[in-house]
C-alpha positions in Angstrom: 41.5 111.9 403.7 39.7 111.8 400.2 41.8 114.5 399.4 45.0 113.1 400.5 44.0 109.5 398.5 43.1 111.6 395.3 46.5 113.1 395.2 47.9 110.1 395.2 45.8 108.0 392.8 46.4 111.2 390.7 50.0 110.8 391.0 50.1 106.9 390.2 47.6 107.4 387.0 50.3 110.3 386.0 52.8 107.8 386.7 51.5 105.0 384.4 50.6 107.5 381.8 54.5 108.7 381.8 55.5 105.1 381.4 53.2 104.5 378.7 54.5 107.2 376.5 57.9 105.6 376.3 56.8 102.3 375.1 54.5 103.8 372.4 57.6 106.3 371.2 60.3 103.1 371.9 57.5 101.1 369.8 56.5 103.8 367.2 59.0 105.7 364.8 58.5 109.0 364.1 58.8 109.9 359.9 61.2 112.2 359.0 58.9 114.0 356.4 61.9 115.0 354.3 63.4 111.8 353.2 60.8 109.4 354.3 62.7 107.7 356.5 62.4 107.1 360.0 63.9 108.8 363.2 64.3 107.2 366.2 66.3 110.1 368.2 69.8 108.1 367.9 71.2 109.0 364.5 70.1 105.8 362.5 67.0 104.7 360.7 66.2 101.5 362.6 64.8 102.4 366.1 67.1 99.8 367.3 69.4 102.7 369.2 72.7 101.9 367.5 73.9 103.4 363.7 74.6 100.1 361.7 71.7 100.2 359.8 69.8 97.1 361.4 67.3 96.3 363.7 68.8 94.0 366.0 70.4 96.3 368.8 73.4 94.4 368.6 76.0 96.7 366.8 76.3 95.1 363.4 74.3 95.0 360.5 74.5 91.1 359.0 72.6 89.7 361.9 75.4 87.7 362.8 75.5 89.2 366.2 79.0 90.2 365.9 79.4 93.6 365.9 80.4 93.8 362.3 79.1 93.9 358.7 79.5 90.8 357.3 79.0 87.1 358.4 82.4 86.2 359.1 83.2 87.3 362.4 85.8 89.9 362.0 85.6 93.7 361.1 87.4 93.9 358.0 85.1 94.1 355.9 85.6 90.8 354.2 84.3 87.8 353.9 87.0 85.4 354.9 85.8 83.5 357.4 87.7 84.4 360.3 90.7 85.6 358.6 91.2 89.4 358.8 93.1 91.3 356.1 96.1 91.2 358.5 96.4 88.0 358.8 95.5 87.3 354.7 98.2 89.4 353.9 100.5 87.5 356.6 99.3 84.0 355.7 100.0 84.9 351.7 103.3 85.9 353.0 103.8 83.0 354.6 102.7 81.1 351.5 104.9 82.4 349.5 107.8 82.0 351.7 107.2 78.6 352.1 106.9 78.3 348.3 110.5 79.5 348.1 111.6 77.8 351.5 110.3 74.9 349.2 111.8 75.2 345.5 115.2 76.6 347.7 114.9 73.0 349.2 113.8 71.5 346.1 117.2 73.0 344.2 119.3 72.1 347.1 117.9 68.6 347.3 118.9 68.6 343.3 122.2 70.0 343.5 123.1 67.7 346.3 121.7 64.7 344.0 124.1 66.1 341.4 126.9 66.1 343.5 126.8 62.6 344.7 126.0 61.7 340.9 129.5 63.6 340.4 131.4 62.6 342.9 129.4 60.5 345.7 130.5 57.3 343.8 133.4 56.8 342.3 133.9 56.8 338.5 136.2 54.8 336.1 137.3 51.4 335.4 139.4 48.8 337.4 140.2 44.9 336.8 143.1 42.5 337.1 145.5 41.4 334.6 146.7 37.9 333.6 149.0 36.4 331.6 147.5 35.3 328.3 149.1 31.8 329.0 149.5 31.1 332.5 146.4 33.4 333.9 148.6 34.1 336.4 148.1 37.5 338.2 150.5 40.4 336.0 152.0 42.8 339.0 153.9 46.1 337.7 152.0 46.6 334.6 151.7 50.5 333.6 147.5 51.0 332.7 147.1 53.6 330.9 143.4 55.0 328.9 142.7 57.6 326.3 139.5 58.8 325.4 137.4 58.5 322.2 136.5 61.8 321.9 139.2 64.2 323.1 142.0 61.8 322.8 143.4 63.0 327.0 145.0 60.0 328.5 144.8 59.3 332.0 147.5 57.0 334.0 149.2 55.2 334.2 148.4 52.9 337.4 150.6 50.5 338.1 149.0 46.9 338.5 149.7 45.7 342.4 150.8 42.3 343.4 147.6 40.7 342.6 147.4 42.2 339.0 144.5 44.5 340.2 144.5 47.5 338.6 142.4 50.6 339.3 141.6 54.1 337.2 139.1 56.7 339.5 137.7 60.3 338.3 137.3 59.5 334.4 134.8 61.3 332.7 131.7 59.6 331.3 133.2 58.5 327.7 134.6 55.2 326.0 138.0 54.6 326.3 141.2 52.7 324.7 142.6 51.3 327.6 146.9 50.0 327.4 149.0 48.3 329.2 152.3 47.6 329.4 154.9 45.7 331.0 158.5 45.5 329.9 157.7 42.9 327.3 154.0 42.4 327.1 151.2 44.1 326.1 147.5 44.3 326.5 144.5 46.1 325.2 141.0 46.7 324.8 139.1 49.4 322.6 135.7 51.2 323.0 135.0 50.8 326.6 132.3 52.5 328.1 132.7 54.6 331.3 129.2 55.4 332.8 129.6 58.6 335.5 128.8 57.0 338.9 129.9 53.7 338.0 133.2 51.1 337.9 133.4 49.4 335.3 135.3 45.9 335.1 137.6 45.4 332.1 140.5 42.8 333.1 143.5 42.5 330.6 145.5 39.9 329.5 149.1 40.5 328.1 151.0 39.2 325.5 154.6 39.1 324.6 155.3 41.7 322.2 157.1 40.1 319.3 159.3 41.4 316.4 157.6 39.8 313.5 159.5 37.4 310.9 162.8 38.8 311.2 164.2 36.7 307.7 167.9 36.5 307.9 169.6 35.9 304.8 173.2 34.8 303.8 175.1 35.6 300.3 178.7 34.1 301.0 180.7 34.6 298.2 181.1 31.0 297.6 178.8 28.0 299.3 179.8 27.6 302.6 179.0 26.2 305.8 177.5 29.0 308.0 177.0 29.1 311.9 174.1 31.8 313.2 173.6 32.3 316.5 170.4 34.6 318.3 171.0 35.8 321.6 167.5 37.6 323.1 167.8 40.4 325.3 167.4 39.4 329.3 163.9 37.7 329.9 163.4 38.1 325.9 163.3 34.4 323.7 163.0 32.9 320.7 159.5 31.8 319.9 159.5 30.5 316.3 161.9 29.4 314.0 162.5 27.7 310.9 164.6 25.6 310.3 164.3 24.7 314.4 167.0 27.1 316.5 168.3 25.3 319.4 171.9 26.2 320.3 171.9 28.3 317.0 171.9 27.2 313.1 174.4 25.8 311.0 173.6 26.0 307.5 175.1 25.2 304.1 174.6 29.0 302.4 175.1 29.7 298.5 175.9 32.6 296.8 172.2 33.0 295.4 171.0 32.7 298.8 169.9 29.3 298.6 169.9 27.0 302.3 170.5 24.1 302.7 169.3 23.8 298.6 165.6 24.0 300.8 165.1 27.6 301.8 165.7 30.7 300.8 166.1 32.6 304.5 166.0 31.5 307.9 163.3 32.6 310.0 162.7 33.2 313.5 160.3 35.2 315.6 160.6 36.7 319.5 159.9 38.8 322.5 160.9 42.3 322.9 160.9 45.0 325.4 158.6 47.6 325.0 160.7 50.2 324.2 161.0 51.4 321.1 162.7 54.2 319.0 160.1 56.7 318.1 162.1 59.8 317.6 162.4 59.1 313.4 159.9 57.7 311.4 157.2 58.1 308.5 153.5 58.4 308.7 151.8 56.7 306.0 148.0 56.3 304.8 146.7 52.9 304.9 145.7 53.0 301.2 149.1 53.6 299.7 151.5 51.9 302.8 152.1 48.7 300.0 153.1 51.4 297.4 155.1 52.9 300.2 156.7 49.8 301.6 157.7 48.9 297.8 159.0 52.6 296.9 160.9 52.8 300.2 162.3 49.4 301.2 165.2 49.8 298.1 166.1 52.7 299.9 166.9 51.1 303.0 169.1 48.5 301.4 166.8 45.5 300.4 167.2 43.9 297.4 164.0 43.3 295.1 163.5 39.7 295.9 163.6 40.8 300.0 160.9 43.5 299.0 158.8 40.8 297.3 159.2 38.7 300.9 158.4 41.3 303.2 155.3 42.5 300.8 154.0 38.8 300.3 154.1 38.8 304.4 152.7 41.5 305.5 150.0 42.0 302.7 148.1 39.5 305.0 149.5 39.9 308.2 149.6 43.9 308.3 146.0 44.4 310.8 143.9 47.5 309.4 144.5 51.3 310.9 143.4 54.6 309.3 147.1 55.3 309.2 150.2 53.5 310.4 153.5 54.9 311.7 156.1 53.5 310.8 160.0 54.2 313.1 163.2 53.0 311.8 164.9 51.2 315.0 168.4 52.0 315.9 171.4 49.5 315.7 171.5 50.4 319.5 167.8 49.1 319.6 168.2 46.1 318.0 170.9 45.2 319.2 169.4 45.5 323.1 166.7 42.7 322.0 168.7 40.6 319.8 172.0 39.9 319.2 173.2 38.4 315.9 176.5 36.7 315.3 177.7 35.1 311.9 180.7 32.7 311.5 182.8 33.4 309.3 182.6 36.9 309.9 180.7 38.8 307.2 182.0 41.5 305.5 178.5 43.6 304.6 175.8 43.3 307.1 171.8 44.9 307.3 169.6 44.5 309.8 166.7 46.5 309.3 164.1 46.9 312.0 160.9 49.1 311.6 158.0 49.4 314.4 154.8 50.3 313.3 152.1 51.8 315.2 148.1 52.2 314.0 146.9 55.2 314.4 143.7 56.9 313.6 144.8 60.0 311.7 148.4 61.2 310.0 150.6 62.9 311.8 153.8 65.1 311.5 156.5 62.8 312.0 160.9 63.5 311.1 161.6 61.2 308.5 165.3 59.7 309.0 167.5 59.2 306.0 168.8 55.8 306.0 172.2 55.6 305.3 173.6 53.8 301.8 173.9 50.3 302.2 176.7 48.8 300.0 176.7 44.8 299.6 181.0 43.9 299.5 181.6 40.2 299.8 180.1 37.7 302.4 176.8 40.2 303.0 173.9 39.1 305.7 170.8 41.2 305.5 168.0 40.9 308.1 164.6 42.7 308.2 161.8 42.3 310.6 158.8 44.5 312.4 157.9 45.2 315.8 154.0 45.5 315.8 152.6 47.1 318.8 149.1 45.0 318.9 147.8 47.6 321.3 147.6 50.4 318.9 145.8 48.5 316.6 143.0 47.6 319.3 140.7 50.3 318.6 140.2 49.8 315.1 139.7 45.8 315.2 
C-alpha cells in the first residue's frame, strides 16, 4: 500500500516538476553566445514564437495588432492609412482621369460657350425705314452694308411691307449701311456690329435729286421763249426759279439775259437711282476745282457757265477723299427729264455728271466728250446727280 502511494506521489511530483520546466524555458530565453542575442527555439529573437521581430505574439511588429509592420492596417509596407499600394496607384489613376474627365469637360463647356457666342444668337443689324417726310413705313427698298475694314458688302434685303428690314450673319465690324429705292436714298456710316448681338439702325430716305440743272438760252435775237420739264414717271420738280408751273415762258436775249432779271433758269428734281457708271473720271479732292475748271471747256461750257457751276459747288460739293465723277448719257437724261424749247433750237447741251465719294482713287475709263459747236439759237444745260449715300461715311 505505501509502496503503491509512493509510486504515485512520485509520479505527480515528476509530473509538476515536467510542467515547471516549460514555464521557466517559455519564461527564460536562452543567449545565443555568438551574437548575443536571444533564442527562443522558433527562428526569431523575441521568445514571442512568431519571426516579426516583436514581442507581442501577434504576427506584426508595430504593435498594432495587425499582422503587419506598420500602423496602418495593411501589409504594404506603407503608411497610408488604409490605402494599399494597389489601390494608391488606382486612386492616382483615378485622379488623374478625372483631372482630364475635368479640363475635357472644361474645353467642351468652352467650345460650346464659343459656339453659341458664334452662332447661338443671331448677329447683324435690322430696323425699319421711313420716308424722310411722311415717316411712313418704306416697303421694297434694297439694304445693302459694306464693311470698314475689308470693304465686302453684304445684301441686299429687300425692306417688307412694314419697312422692316433685316441683315443676319455679319461679322463683328462697323459698317456703311445703303439703301435704295428707285428714287430715294438712305444712309448711315460707322455702325457698330457687336458678334452676338442686333443692332437697330432705322433709315430714312430721301429723293435723290439732280442738283441745279441751270438752263440757259442764247437766241439769236431777243425773243420770247417757252420751256417746258417733263420728270420721268413718279419723278418731279422740286425747286425752281423763276416758279415752273405748266412750264416757263421767258423773254431770252442773245447775251443770255432773262427776263432783263436772270441770267439762267433754274430748277431742281427727283431721279431714279440709276445711273451711268460705265465712263467717268476719278479725281482727288484736293485738285477736283482745278479739274472741274480744266475739264468743263471740254465738255462744251462756255467760261461764264464754268464760273456758275464752280461758284455752286465750291460750297455745295460735301467732302470725300476722292470723288468719281460719270458723264450721263443723253439716253439717261433724257429717262429723268425731258426738255422741250419753242422755237426749236438749233445747238443744244445738256450736260449731266454724277458724282460719287469715295475713299480712295480708282481706275475708272474716261469718255471723250464729243465737240460741242454753238450754231444759232443754242440752249445749254448742266446739272449733277449727287449720290448723298456715298458721301455718308466721310460726314
Amino acid at each position: 500500500m505505501c509502496k503503491t502511494n509512493c509510486i504515485v506521489l512520485l509520479i505527480l511530483f515528476l509530473s509538476l516538476l515536467l510542467s515547471s520546466g516549460c514555464a521557466t524555458q517559455q519564461g527564460v530565453p536562452d543567449w545565443d553566445t555568438e551574437t548575443g542575442a536571444s533564442t527562443d527555439g522558433d527562428g526569431d529573437s523575441d521568445g514571442d514564437g512568431d519571426s516579426d521581430g516583436d514581442s507581442d505574439g501577434d504576427g506584426d511588429s508595430d504593435g498594432d495588432g495587425d499582422g503587419d509592420s506598420d500602423i496602418d492596417g495593411d501589409s504594404d509596407g506603407d503608411s497610408d492609412s488604409g490605402l494599399d499600394t494597389e489601390s494608391d496607384s488606382q486612386t492616382d489613376s483615378e485622379s488623374v482621369t478625372d483631372t482630364e474627365s475635368d479640363t475635357a469637360t472644361e474645353t467642351e463647356t468652352e467650345t460650346e460657350s464659343e459656339t453659341e457666342s458664334d452662332t447661338g444668337a443671331p448677329t447683324g443689324i435690322f430696323g425699319d425705314i421711313t420716308d424722310s417726310v411722311t415717316a411712313d413705313a418704306f416697303p421694297n427698298a434694297s439694304v445693302s452694308v459694306v464693311s470698314n475694314s475689308t470693304q465686302t458688302v453684304y445684301g441686299p434685303v429687300i425692306s417688307d411691307a412694314n419697312g422692316r428690314y433685316e441683315l443676319r450673319d455679319l461679322p463683328e465690324d462697323t459698317y456703311n449701311v445703303y439703301a435704295a429705292d428707285s428714287c430715294y436714298e438712305g444712309s448711315a456710316s460707322n455702325v457698330q456690329v457687336v458678334s452676338g448681338e442686333m443692332t437697330q439702325l432705322d433709315i430714312k430716305m430721301y429723293e435723290i435729286l439732280v442738283d441745279a440743272p441751270y438752263v440757259y438760252l442764247y437766241p439769236e435775237t431777243p425773243r420770247q421763249v417757252s420751256v417746258t420739264l417733263t420728270p420721268g414717271e413718279d419723278l418731279a420738280i422740286v425747286a425752281s426759279i423763276p416758279e415752273y408751273t405748266d412750264g416757263w415762258n421767258v423773254l431770252a436775249s442773245p447775251d443770255g439775259r432773262i427776263d432783263d432779271r436772270y441770267d439762267f433758269l433754274f430748277y431742281e428734281s427727283t431721279v431714279y437711282a440709276t445711273s451711268d457708271r460705265q465712263l467717268g473720271w476719278s479725281v482727288p479732292e484736293p485738285i477736283v476745282f482745278e479739274w472741274f475748271e480744266d475739264n468743263l471747256p471740254l465738255m462744251g461750257l462756255n467760261n461764264g457757265e464754268v464760273v456758275d457751276f464752280m461758284d455752286y459747288w465750291k460750297s455745295a460739293l460735301p467732302y470725300a477723299p476722292c470723288y468719281n465723277i460719270y458723264l450721263q448719257s443723253d439716253a439717261t437724261i433724257d429717262a429723268n427729264m425731258t426738255l422741250d424749247v419753242s422755237p426749236t433750237p438749233q445747238s443744244v447741251l445738256r450736260l449731266w455728271l454724277m458724282l460719287e465719294g469715295a475713299s480712295t482713287c480708282s481706275d475708272i475709263s474716261a469718255p471723250t466728250p464729243a465737240e460741242f459747236f454753238r450754231n444759232g439759237f443754242t440752249v445749254v444745260e448742266w446739272g449733277m446727280i449727287r449720290k448723298q449715300s456715298t458721301f455718308a461715311p466721310f460726314i
